[in-house]
N, C-alpha and C positions, 0 to 999 in steps of 0.2 A: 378758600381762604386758608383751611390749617393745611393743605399741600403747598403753597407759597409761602408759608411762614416755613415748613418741612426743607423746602430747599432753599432759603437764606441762611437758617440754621448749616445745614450739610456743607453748606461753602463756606461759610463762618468757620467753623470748626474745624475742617480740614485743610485750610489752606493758611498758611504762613501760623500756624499753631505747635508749638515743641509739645512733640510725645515721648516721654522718660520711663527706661523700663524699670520694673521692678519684681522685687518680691512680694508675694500676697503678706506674705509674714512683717512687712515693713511697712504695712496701711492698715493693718488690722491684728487685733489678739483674738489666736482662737482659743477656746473652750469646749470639752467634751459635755455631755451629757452626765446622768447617771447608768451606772453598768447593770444596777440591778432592776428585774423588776418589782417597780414598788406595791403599796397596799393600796389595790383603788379604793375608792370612794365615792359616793353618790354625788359629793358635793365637796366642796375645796378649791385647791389650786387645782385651776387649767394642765391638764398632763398632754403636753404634745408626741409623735413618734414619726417614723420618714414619712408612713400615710397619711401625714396632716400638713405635709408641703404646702397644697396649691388652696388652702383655706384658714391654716394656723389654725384651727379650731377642731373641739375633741369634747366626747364625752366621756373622756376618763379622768377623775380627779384626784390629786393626792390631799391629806392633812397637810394643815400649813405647819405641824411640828414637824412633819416630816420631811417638810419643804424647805425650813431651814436649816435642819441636821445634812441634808444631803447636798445642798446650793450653795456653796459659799460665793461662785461668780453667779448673779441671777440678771438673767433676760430683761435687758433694759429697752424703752423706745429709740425706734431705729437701727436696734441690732439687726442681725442679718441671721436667719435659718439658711444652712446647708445642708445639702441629705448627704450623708458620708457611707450608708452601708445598706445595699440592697440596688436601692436607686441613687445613684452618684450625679451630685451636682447639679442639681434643682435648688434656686433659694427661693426666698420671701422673706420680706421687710417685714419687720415687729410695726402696728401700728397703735398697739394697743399701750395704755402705760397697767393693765393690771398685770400682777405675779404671774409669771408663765413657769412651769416645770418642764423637761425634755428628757427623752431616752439616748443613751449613745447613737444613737443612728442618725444625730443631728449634732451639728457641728454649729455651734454660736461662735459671728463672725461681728467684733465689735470694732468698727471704724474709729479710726484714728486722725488719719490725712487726707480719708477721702467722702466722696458723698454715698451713702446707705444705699438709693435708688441707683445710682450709676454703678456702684458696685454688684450688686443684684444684676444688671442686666449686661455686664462686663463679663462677667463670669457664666449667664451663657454663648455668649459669642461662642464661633467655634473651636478659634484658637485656643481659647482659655482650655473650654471643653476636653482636646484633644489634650494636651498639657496635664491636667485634671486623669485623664484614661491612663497617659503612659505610668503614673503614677499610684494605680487602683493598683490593689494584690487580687490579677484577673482570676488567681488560682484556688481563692478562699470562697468559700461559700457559705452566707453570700456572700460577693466581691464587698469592697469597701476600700475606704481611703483611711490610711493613719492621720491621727489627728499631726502629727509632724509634718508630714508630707503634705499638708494643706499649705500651710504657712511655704514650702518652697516652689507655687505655683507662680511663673512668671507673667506680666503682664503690664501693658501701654497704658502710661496717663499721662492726660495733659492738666492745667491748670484746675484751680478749682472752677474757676469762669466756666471755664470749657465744660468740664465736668456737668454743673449746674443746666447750663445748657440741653446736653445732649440726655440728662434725664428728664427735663421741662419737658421735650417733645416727647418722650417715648413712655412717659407718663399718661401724656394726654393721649396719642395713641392706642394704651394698654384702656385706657376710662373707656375710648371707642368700640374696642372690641368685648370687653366686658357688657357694655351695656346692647351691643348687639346681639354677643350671644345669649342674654336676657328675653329680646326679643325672637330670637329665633330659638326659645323653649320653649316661650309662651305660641309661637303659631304652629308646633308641635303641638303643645296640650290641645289646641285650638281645632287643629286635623285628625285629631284622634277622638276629642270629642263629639265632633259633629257626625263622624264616623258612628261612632255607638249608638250617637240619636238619630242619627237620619237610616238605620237600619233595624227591622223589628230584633230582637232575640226570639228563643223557642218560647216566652214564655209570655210574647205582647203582643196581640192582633194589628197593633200600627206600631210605631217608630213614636219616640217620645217628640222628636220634632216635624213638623207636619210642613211640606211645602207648601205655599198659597199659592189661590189661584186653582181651579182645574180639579180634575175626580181625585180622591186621596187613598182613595182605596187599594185594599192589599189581601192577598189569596195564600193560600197553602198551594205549593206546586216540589216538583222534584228539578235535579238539575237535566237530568234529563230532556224534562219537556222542554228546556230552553234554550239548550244544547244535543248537538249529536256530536259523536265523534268521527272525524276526520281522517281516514285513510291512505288518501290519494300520499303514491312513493312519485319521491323525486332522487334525482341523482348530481347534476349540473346546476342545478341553482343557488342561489346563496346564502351560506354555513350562515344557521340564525344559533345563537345559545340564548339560556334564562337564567335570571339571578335573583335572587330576592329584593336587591338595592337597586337593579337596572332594569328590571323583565324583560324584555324580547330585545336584541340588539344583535345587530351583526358581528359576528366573531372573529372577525379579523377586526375591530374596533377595541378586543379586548386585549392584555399583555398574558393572556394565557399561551402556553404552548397549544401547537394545535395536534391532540394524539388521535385526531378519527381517524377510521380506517380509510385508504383510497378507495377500494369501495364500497360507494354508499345509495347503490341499488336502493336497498331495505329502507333508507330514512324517509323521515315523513314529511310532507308539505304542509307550508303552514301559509295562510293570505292574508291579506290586511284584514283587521277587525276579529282575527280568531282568536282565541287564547291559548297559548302554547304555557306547560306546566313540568315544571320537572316529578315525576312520581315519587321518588324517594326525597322530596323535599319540601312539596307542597301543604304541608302542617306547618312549614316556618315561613310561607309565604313567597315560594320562588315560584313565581305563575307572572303572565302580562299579556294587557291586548298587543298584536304583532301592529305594525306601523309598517312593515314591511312584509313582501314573498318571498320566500325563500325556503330550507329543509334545516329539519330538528334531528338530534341522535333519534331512534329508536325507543332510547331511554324515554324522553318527553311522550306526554300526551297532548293531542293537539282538538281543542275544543270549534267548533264551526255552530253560530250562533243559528239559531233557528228564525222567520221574519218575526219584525216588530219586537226585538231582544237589542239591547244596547251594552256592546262588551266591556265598556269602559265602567258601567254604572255594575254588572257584574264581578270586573274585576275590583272594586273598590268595596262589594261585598266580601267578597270571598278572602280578603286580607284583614277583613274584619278580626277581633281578638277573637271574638266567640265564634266564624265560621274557623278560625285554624283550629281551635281547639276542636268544631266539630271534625274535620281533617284527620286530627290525630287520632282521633277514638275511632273514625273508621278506616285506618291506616291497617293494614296488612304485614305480618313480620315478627320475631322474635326479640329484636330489641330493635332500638333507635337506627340504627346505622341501616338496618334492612327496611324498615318500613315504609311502605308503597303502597300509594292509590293508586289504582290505576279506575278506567272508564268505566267498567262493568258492577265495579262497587258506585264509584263516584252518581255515576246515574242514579242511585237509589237514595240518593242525600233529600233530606226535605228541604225546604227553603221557603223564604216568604217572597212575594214576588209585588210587583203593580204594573201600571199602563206604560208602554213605550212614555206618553207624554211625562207623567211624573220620572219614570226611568233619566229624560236626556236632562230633567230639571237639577235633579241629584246628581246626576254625573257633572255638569254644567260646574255648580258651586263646588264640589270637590276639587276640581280641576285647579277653578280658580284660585283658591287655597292651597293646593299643594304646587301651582307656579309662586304665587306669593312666597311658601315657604322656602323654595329653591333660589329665587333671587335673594331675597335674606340671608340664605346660605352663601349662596355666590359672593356676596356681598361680604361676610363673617370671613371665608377663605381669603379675599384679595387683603384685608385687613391683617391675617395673619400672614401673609406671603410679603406683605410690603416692611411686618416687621421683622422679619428673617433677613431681608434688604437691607434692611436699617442697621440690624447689629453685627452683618456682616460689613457695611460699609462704613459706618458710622465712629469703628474702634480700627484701631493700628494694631 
């Protein structure tokens, strides 16, 4: 339903519609900020700065004496925040009617001829955008826009009708994606949580959440026992890499350069169900079960699960908060950049372990929950890509 109201709108608007150009300075009065930094306060007026773009809110506050010694134009409802210095050309609509304060780093944009919402989402279209760049001093640091130079920003409007319109939808829109990316923090916290309960730490003989059903029991073992390290070299098979955000994926699937040597005698094989690890990485979590055959740098270590071990239920340990951190304490190296596990230490890791049967339970529900969270994701992205669509299509 709201994608067929989306394109009645789209043909509405663009077709047999006059779009008149202008200057930004002819639809709006700008206003600077204050130059100085004031005296905060625990409490007062609201003090926003360009960091408070994409929330208007702040917990710095000025005195309201000082609020109107300094403010003679004051931040009314419906005005418009612009970032003018640092981050250029981010706004956000005033919704609020209490006092707001601001730093020069924001530029209040007070409509005149046009509508508050459509202006906001006018201005980032790209053309505007671009318009907005040629006009930044690229050479100041940090860059910034003159408050002059805002006001000679050109740009397409059509009627107010029009106008109302094309914020109506990209209003409703912007509520969708807000409220999605809402739920897809909460099935973060959700994955992380269940994550922490459903694995013991060093200092719980079980896990705070217990699966039902079946033995629940759980042992002190090393990773050793549950793992051996995997040697077998390969040469011709196919170039696997690891990431922390993708684990084990074919690398010609990635947009990296490919710099391995042509020969690759020495690299390691890695089979379905192993866990391939990068050593200098694997305290921030760059490890995955492979889903694929193929060979690893040298660099990598490649784990070959021992019977009745489930690597998906291991890998979803091991990325645990408290197993990276143990990772990192027994990381190898003089600073961050050098530090490496490799097998010889890693074998020595303690770990809590249970039955293959609880093993594929836990992996089981993990799974499910982090596809949940991926279509949610997927879902959050095409929402964001349709309004990139939108404001590229949508404006003249």
């Amino acid at each position: 339903m709201f994608f067929s109201v989306l394109s009645i709108i789209f043909i509405k608007v663009r077709i047999n519609v006059k779009w008149e150009q202008h200057k930004l300075g002819e639809v709006v009065s700008v206003f600077d900020g204050t130059h100085q930094t004031p005296n905060y306060k625990t409490k007062g007026i609201m003090f926003l700065s360009v960091e408070n773009i994409n929330t208007l809110l702040s917990n710095k506050y000025i005195s309201e004496n000082e609020y109107r010694q300094r403010f003679k134009i004051k931040p009314q409802y419906l005005d418009v925040f612009m970032t003018r210095i640092g981050t250029i050309g981010k706004t956000n609509v005033i919704t609020t009617h209490k006092p707001i304060a601001y730093y020069v780093s924001l530029a209040l944009l007070r409509p005149q001829n046009i509508q508050s919402f459509f202006l906001s989402f006018i201005i980032q279209t790209s053309k505007v955008q671009q318009d907005i760049w040629k006009r930044t001093l690229q050479i100041a640091f940090p860059q910034k826009i003159n408050k002059d130079e805002i006001g000679k920003v050109t740009l397409a409007l059509p009627l107010q009708k029009e106008q109302i319109d094309i914020e109506k939808l990209l209003l409703k829109l912007d509520k969708l994606i807000t409220l999605q990316q809402r739920k897809l923090e909460q099935l973060k916290l959700l994955e992380k949580a269940h994550q922490q309960k459903l694995f013991p730490n060093s200092f719980q003989e079980k896990p705070l959440l217990r699966i039902l059903h079946g033995d629940n029991s759980w042992w002190n073992s090393y990773i050793g026992e549950v793992f051996t390290e995997r040697v077998d070299k390969g040469s011709s098979e196919k170039l696997l890499s690891v990431s922390i955000t993708d684990g084990v994926y074919p690398f010609d699937e990635s947009k990296r350069k490919n710099n391995s040597s042509d020969d690759k005698h020495n690299y390691k094989k890695v089979f379905q169900n192993d866990i391939a690890y990068n050593s200098m990485r694997l305290w921030q979590g760059a490890l995955g079960v492979s889903k694929y055959e193929g060979i690893v740098s040298p660099a990598y270590t490649v784990l070959k699960p021992l019977p009745n071990q489930n690597s998906i239920f291991y890998e979803f340990m091991f990325k645990n908060i408290d197993m990276l951190h143990i990772f990192q304490r027994n990381s190898q190296g003089l600073t961050s950049d050098t530090w490496n596990l490799k097998f010889n230490q890693l074998q020595h890791i303690k770990i809590k372990t249970t039955n293959l049967n609880s093993q594929n339970k836990i992996a089981k529900l993990l799974i499910k929950i982090e596809e949940l969270k991926n279509n949610e994701s997927n879902y959050y992205h095409n929402l964001m890509t349709l309004k990139k669509y939108l404001l590229q299509k949508l404006f003249l």
